[in-house]
mmCIF file of the N, C-alpha and C atoms, coordinates in Angstrom:
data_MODEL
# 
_entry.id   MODEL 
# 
loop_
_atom_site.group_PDB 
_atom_site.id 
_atom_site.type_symbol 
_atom_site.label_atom_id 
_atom_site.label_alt_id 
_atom_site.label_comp_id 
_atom_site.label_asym_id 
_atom_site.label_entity_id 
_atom_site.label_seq_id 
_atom_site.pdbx_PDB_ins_code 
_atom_site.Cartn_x 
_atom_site.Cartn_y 
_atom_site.Cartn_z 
_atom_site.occupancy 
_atom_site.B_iso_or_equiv 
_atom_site.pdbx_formal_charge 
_atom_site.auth_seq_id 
_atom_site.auth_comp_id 
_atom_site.auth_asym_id 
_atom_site.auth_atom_id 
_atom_site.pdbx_PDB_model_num 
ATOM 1   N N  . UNK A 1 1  ? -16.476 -1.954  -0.859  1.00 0.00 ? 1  UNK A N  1 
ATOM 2   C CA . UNK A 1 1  ? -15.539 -1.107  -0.123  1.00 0.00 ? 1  UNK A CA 1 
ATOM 3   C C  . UNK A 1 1  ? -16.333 -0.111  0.728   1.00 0.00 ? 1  UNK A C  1 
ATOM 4   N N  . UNK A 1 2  ? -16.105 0.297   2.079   1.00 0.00 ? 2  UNK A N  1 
ATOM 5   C CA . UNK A 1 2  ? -16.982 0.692   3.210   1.00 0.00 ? 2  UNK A CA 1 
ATOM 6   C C  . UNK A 1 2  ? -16.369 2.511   2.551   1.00 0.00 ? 2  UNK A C  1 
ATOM 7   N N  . UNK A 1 3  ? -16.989 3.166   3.077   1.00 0.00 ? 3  UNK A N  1 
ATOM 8   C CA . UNK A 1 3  ? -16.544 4.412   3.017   1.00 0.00 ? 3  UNK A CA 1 
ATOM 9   C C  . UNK A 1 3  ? -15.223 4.857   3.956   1.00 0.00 ? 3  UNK A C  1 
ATOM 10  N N  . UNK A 1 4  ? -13.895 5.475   3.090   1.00 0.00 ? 4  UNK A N  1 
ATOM 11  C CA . UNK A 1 4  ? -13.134 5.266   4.259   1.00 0.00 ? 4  UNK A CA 1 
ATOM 12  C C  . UNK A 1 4  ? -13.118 5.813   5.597   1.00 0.00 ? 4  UNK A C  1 
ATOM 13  N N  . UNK A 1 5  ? -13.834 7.157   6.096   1.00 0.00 ? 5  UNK A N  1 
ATOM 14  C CA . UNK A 1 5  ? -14.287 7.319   7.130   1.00 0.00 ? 5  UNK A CA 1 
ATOM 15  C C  . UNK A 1 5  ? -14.516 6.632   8.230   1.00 0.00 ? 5  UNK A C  1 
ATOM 16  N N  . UNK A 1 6  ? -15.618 5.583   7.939   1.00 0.00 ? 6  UNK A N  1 
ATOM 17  C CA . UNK A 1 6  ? -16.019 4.549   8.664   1.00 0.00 ? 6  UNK A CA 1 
ATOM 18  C C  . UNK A 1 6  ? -15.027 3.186   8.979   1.00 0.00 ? 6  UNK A C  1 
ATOM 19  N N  . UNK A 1 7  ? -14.121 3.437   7.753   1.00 0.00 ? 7  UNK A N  1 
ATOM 20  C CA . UNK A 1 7  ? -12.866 1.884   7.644   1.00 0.00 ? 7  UNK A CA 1 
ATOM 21  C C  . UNK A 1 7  ? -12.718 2.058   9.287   1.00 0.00 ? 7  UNK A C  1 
ATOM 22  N N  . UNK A 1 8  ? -12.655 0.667   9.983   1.00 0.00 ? 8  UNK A N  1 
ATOM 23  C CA . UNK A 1 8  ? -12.070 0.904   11.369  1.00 0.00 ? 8  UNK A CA 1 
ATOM 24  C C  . UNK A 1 8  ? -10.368 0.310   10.700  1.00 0.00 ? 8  UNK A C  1 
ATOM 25  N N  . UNK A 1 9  ? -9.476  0.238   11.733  1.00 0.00 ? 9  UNK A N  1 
ATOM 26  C CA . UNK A 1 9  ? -8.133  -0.072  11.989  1.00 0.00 ? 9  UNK A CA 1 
ATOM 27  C C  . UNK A 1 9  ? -8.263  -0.960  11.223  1.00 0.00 ? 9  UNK A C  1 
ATOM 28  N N  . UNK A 1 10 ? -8.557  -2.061  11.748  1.00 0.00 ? 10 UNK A N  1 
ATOM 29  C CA . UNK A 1 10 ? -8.595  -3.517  11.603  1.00 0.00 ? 10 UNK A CA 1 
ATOM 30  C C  . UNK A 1 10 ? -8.986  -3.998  9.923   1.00 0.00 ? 10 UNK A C  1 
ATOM 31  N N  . UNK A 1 11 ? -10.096 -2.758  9.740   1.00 0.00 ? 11 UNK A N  1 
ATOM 32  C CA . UNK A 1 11 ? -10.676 -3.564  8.358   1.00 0.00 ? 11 UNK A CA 1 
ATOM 33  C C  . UNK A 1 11 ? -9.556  -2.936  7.081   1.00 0.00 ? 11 UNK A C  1 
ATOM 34  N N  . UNK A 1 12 ? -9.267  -1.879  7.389   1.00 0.00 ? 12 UNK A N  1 
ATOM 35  C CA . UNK A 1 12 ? -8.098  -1.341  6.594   1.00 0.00 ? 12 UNK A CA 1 
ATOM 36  C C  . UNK A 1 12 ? -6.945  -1.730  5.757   1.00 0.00 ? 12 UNK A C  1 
ATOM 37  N N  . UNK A 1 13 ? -6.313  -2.281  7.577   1.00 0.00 ? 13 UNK A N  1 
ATOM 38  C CA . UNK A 1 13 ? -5.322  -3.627  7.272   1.00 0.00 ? 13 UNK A CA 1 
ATOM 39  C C  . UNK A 1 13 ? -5.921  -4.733  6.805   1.00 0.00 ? 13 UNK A C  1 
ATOM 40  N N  . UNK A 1 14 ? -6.822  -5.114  6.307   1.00 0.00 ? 14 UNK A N  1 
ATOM 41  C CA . UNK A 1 14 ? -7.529  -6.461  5.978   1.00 0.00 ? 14 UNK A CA 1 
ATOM 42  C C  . UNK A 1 14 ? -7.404  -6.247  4.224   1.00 0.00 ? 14 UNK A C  1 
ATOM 43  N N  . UNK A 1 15 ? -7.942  -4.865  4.174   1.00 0.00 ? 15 UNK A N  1 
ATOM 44  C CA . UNK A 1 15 ? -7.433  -4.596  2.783   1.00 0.00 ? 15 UNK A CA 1 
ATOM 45  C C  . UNK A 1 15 ? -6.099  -4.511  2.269   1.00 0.00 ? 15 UNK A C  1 
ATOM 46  N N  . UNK A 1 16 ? -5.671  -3.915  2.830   1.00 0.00 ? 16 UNK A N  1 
ATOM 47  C CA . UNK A 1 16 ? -4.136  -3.369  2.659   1.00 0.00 ? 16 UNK A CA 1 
ATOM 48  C C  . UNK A 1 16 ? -3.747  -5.293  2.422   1.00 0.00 ? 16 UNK A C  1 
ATOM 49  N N  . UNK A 1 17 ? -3.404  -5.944  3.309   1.00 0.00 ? 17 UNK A N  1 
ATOM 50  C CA . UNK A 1 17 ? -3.245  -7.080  2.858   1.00 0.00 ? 17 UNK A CA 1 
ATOM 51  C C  . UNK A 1 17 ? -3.576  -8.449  1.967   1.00 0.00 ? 17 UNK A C  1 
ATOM 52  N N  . UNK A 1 18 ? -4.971  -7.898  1.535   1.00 0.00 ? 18 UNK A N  1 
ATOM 53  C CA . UNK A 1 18 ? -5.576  -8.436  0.132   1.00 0.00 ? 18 UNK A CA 1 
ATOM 54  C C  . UNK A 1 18 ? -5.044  -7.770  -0.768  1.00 0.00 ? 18 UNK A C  1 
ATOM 55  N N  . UNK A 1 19 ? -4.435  -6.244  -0.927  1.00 0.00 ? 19 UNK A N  1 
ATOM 56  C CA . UNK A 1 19 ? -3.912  -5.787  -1.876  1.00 0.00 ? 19 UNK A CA 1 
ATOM 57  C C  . UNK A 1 19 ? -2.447  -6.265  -2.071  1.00 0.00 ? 19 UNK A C  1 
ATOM 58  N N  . UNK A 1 20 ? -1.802  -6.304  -0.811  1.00 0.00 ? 20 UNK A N  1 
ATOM 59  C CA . UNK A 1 20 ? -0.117  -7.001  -0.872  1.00 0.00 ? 20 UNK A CA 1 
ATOM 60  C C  . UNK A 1 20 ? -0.361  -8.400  -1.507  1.00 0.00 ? 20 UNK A C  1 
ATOM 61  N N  . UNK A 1 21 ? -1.235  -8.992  -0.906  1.00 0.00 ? 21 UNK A N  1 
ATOM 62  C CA . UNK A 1 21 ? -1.574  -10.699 -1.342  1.00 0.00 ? 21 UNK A CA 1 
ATOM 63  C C  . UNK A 1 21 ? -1.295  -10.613 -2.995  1.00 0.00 ? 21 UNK A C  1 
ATOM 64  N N  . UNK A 1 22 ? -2.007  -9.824  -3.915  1.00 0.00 ? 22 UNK A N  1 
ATOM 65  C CA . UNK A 1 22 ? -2.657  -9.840  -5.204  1.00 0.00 ? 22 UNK A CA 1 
ATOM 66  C C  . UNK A 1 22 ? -1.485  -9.304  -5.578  1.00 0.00 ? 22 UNK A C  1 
ATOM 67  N N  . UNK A 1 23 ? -0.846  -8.355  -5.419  1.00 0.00 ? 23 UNK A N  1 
ATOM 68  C CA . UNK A 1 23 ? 0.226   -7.428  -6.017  1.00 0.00 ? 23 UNK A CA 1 
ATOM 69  C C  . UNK A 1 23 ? 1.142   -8.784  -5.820  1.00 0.00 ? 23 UNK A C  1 
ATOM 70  N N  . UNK A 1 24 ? 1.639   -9.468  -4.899  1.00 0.00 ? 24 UNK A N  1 
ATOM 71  C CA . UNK A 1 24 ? 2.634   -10.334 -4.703  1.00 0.00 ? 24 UNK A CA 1 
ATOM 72  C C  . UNK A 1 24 ? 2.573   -11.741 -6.106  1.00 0.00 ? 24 UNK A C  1 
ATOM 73  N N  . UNK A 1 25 ? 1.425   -11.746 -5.944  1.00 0.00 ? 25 UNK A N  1 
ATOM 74  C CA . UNK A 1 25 ? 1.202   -13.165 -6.911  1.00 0.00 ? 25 UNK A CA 1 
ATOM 75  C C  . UNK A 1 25 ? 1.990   -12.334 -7.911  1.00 0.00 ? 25 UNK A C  1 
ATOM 76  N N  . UNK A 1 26 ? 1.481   -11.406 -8.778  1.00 0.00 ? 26 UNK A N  1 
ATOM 77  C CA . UNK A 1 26 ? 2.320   -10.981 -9.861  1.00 0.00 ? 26 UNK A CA 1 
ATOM 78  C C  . UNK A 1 26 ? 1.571   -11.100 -10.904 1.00 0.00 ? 26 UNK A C  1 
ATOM 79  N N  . UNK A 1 27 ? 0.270   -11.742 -11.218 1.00 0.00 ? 27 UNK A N  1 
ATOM 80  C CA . UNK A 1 27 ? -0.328  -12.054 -12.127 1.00 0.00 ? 27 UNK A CA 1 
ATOM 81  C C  . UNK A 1 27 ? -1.335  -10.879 -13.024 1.00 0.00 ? 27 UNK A C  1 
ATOM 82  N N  . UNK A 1 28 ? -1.231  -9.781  -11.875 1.00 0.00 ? 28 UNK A N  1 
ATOM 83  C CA . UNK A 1 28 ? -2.050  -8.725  -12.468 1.00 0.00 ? 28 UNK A CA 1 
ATOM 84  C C  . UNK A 1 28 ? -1.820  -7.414  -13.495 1.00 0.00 ? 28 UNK A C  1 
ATOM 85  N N  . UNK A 1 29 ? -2.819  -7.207  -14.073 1.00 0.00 ? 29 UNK A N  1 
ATOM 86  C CA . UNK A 1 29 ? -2.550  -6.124  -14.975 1.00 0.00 ? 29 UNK A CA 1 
ATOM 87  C C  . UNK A 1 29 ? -1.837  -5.199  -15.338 1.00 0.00 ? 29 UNK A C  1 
ATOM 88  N N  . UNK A 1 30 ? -0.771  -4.497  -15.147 1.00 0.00 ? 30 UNK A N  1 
ATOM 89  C CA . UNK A 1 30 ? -0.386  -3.188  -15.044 1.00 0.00 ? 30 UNK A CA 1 
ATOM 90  C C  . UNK A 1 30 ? -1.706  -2.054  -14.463 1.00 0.00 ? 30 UNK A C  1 
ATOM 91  N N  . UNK A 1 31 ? -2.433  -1.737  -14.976 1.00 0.00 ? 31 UNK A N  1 
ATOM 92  C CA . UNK A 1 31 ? -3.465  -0.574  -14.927 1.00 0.00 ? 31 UNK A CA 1 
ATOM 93  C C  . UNK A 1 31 ? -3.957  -0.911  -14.213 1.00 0.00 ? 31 UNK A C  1 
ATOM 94  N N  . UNK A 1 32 ? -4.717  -2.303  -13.566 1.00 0.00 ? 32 UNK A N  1 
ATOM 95  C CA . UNK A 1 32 ? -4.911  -2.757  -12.433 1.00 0.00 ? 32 UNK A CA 1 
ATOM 96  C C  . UNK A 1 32 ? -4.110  -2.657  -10.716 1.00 0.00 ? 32 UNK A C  1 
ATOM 97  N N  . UNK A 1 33 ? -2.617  -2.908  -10.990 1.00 0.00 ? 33 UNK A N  1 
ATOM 98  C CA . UNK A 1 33 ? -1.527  -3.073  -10.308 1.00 0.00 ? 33 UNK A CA 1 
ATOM 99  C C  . UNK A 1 33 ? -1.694  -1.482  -9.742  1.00 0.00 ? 33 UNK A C  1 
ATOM 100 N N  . UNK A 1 34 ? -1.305  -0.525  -10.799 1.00 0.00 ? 34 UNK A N  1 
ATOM 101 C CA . UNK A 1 34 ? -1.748  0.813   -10.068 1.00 0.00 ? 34 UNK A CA 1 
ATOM 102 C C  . UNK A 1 34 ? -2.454  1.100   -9.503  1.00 0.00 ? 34 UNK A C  1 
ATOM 103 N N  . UNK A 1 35 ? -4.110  0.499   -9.639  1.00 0.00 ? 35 UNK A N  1 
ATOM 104 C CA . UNK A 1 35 ? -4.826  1.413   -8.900  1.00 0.00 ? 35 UNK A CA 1 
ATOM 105 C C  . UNK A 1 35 ? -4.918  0.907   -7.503  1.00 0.00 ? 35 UNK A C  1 
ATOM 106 N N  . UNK A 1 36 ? -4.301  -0.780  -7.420  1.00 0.00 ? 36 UNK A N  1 
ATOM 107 C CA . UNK A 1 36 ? -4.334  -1.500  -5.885  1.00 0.00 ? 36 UNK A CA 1 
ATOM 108 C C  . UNK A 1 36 ? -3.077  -0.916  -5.463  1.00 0.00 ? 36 UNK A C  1 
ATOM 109 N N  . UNK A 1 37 ? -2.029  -0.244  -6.047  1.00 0.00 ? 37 UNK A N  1 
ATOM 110 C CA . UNK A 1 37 ? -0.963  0.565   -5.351  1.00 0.00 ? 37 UNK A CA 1 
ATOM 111 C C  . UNK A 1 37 ? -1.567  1.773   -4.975  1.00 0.00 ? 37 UNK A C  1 
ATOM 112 N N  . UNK A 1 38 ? -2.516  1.984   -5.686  1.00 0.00 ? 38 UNK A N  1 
ATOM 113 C CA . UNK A 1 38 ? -2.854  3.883   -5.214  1.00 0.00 ? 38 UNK A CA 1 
ATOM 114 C C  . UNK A 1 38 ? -3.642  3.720   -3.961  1.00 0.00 ? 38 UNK A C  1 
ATOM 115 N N  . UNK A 1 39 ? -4.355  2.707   -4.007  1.00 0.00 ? 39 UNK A N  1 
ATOM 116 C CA . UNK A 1 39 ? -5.310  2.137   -2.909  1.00 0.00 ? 39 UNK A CA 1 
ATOM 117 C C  . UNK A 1 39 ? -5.011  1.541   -1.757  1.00 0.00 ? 39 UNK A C  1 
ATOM 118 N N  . UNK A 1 40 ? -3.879  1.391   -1.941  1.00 0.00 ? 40 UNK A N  1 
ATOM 119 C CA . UNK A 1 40 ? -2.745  0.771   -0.708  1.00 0.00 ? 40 UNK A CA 1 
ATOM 120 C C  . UNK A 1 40 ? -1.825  1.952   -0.149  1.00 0.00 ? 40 UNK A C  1 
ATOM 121 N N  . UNK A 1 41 ? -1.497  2.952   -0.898  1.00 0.00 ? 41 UNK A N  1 
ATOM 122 C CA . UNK A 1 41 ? -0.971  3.857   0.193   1.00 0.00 ? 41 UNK A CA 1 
ATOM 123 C C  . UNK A 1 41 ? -1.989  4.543   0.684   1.00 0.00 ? 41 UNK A C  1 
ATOM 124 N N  . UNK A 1 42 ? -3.207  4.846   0.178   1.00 0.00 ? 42 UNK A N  1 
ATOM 125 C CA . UNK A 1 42 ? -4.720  5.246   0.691   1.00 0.00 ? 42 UNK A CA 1 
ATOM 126 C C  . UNK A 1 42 ? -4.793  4.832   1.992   1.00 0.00 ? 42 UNK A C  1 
ATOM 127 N N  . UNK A 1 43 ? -4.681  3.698   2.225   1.00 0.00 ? 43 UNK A N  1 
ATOM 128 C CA . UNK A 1 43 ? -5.138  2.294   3.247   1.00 0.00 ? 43 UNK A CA 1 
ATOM 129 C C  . UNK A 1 43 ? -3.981  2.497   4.269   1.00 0.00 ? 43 UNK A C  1 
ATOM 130 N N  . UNK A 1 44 ? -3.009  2.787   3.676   1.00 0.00 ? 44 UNK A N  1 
ATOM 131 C CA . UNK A 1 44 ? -1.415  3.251   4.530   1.00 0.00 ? 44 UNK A CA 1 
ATOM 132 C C  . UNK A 1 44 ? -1.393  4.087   5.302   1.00 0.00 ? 44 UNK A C  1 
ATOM 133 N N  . UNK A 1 45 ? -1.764  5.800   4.668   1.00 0.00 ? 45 UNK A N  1 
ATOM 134 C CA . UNK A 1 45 ? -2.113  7.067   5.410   1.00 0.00 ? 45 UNK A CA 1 
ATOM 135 C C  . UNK A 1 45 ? -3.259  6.683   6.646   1.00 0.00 ? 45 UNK A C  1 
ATOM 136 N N  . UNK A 1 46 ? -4.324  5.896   5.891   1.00 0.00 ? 46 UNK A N  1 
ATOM 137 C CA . UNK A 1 46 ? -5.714  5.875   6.580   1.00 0.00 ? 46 UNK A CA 1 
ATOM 138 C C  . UNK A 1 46 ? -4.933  5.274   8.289   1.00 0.00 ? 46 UNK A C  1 
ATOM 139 N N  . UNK A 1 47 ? -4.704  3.873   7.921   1.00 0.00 ? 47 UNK A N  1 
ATOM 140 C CA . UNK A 1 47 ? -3.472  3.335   9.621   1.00 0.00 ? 47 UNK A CA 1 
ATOM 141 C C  . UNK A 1 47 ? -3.095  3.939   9.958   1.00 0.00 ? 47 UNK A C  1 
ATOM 142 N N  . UNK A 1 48 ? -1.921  4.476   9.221   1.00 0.00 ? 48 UNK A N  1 
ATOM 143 C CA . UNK A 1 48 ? -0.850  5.582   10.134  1.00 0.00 ? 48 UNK A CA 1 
ATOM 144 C C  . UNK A 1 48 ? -1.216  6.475   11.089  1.00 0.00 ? 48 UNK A C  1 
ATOM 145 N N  . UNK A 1 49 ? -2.672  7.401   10.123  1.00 0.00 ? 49 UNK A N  1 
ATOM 146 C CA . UNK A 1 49 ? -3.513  8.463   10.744  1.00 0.00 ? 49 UNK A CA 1 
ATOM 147 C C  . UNK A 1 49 ? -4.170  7.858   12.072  1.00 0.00 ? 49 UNK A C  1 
ATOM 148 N N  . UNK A 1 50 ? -4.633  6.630   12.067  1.00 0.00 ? 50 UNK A N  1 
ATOM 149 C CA . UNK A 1 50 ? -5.233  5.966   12.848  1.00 0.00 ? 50 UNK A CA 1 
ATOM 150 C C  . UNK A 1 50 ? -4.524  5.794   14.319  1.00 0.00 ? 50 UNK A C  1 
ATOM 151 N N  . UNK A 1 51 ? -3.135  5.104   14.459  1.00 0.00 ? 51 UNK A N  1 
ATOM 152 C CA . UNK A 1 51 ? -1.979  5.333   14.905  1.00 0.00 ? 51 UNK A CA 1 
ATOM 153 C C  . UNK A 1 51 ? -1.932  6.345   15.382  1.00 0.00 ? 51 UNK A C  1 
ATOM 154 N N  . UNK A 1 52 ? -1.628  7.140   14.650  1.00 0.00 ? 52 UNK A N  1 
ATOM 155 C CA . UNK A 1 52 ? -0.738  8.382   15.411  1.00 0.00 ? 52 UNK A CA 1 
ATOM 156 C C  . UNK A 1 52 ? -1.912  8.903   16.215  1.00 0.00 ? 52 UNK A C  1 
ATOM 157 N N  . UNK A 1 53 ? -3.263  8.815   15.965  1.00 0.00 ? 53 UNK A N  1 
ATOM 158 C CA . UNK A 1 53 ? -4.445  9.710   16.980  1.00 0.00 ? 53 UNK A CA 1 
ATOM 159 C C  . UNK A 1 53 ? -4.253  8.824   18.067  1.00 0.00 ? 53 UNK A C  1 
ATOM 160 N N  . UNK A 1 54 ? -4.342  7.637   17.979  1.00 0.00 ? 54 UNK A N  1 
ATOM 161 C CA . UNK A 1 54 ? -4.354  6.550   19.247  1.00 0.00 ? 54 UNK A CA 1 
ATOM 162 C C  . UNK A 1 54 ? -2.732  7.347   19.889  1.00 0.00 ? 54 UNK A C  1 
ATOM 163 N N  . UNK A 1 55 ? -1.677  7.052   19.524  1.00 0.00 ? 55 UNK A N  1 
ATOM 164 C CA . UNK A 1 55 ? -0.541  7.521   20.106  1.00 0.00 ? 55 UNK A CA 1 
ATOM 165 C C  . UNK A 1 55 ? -0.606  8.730   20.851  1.00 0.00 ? 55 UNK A C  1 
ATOM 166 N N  . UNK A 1 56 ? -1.432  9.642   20.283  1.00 0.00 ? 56 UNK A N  1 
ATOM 167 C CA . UNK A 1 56 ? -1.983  11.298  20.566  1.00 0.00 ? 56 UNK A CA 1 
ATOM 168 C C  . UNK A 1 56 ? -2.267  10.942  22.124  1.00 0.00 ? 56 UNK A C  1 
ATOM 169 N N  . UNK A 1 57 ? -3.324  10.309  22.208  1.00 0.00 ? 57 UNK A N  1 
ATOM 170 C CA . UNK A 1 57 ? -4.510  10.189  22.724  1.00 0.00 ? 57 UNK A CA 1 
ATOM 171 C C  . UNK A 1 57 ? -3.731  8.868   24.509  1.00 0.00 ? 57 UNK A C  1 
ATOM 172 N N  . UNK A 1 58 ? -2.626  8.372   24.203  1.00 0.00 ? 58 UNK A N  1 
ATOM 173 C CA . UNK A 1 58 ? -2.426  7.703   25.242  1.00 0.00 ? 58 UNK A CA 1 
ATOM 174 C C  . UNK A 1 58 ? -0.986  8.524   25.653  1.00 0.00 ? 58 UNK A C  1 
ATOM 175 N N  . UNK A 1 59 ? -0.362  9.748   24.849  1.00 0.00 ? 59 UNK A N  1 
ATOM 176 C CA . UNK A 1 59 ? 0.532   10.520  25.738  1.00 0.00 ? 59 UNK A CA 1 
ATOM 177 C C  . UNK A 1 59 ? -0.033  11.473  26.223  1.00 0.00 ? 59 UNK A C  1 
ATOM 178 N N  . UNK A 1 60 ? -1.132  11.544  26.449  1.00 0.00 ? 60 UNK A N  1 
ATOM 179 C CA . UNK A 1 60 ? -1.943  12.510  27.411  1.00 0.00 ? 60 UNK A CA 1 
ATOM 180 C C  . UNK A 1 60 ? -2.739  11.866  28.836  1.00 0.00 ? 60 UNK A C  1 
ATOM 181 N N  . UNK A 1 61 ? -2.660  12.256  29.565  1.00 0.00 ? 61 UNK A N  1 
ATOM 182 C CA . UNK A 1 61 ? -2.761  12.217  30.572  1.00 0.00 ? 61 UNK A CA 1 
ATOM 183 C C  . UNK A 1 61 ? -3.771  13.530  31.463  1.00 0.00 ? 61 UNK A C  1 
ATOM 184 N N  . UNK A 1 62 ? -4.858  13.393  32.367  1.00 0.00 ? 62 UNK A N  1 
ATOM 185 C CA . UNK A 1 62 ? -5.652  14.121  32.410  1.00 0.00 ? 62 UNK A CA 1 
ATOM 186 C C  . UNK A 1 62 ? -5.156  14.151  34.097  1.00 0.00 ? 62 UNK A C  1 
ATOM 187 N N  . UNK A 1 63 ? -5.196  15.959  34.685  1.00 0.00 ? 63 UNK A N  1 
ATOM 188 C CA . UNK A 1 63 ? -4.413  16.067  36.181  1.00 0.00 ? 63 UNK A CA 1 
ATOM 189 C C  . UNK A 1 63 ? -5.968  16.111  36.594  1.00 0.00 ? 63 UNK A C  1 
ATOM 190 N N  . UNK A 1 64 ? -5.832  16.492  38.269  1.00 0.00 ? 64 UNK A N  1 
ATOM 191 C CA . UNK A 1 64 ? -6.790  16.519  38.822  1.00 0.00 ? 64 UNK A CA 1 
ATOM 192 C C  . UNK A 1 64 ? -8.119  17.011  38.905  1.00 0.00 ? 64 UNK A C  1 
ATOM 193 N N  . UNK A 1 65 ? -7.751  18.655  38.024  1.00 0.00 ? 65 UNK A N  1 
ATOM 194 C CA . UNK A 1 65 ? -8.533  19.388  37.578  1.00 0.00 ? 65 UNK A CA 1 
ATOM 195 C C  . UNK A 1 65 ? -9.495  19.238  36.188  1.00 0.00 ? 65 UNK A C  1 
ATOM 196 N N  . UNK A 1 66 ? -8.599  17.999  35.747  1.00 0.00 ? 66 UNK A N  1 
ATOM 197 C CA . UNK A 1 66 ? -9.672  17.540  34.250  1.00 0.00 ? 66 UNK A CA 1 
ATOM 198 C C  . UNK A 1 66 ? -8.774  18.314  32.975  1.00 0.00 ? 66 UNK A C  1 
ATOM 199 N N  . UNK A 1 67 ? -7.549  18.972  33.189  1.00 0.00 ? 67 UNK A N  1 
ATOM 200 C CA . UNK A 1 67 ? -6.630  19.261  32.567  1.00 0.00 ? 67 UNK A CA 1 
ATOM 201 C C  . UNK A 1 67 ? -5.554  18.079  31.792  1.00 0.00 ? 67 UNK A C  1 
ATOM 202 N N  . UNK A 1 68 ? -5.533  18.368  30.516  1.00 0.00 ? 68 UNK A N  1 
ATOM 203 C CA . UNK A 1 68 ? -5.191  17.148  29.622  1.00 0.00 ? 68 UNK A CA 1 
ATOM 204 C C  . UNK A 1 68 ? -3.356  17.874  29.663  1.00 0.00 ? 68 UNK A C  1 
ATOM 205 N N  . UNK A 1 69 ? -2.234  16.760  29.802  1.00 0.00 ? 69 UNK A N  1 
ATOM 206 C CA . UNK A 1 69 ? -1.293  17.319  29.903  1.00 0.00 ? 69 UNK A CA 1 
ATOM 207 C C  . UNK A 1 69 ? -0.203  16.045  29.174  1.00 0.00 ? 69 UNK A C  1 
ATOM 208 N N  . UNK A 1 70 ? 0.967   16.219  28.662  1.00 0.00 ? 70 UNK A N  1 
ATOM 209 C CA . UNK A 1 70 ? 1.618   15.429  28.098  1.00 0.00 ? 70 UNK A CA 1 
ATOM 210 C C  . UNK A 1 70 ? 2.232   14.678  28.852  1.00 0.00 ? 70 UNK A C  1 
ATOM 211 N N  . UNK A 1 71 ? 2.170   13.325  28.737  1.00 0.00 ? 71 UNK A N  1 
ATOM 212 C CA . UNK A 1 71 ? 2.841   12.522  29.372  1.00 0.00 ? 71 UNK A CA 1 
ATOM 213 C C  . UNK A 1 71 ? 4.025   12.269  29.542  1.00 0.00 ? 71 UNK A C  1 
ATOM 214 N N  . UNK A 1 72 ? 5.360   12.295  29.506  1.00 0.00 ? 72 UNK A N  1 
ATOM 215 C CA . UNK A 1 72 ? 6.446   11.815  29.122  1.00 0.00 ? 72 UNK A CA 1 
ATOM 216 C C  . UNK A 1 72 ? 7.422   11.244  30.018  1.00 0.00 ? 72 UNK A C  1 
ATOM 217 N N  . UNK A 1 73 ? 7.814   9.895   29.558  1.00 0.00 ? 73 UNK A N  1 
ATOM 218 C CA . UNK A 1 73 ? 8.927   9.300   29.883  1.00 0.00 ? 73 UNK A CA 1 
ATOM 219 C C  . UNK A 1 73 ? 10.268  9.265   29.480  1.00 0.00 ? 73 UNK A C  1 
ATOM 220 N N  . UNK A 1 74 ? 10.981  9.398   31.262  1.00 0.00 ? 74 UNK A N  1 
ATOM 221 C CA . UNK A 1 74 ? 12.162  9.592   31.213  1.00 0.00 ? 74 UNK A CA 1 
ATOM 222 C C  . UNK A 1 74 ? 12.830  8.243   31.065  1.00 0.00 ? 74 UNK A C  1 
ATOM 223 N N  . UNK A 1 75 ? 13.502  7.908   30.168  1.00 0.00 ? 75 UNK A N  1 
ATOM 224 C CA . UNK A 1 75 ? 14.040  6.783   29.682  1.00 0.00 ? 75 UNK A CA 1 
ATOM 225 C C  . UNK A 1 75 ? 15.709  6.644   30.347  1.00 0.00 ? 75 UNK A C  1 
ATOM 226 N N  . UNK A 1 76 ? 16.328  5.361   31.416  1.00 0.00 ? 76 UNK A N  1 
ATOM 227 C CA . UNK A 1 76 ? 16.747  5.395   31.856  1.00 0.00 ? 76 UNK A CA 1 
ATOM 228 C C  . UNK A 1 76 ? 18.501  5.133   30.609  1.00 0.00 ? 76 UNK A C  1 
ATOM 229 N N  . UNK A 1 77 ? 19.446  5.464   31.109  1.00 0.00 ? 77 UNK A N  1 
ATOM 230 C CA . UNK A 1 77 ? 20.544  5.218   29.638  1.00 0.00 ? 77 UNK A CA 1 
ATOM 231 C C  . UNK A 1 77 ? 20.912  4.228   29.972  1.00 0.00 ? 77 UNK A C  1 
# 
């Protein structure tokens, strides 16, 4: 397991879905089962966090002056 710091996006979800895989079979431990649940919302926050900076980071928009400003769209009804 990489340090999660370093986890990129991609490898995260790679876990996260070896943990759904294993939890799904059904075959595992109880005390086991927990700690790939504790380790899976770990892996959950870690995306989300991941996400939402990327999301951050593409409703900004930089003006002429090098000034970072919010983007927003007007959504037609």
């Amino acid at each position: 397991m990489l340090d999660d710091r370093k986890l990129t996006f991609e490898q995260a979800m790679e876990e996260l879905e070896d943990i759904v895989s294993k939890l799904e079979e059904g075959d595992v431990p109880l005390e086991e089962a927990i700690t790939y649940y504790k380790r899976g919302v770990e892996l959950s926050k870690l995306c989300s966090d991941k996400l939402k900076n990327v999301e951050n980071q593409l409703t900004q928009v930089l003006t002429e002056d090098g000034q970072a400003v919010a983007f927003i769209v007007n959504e037609e009804e």
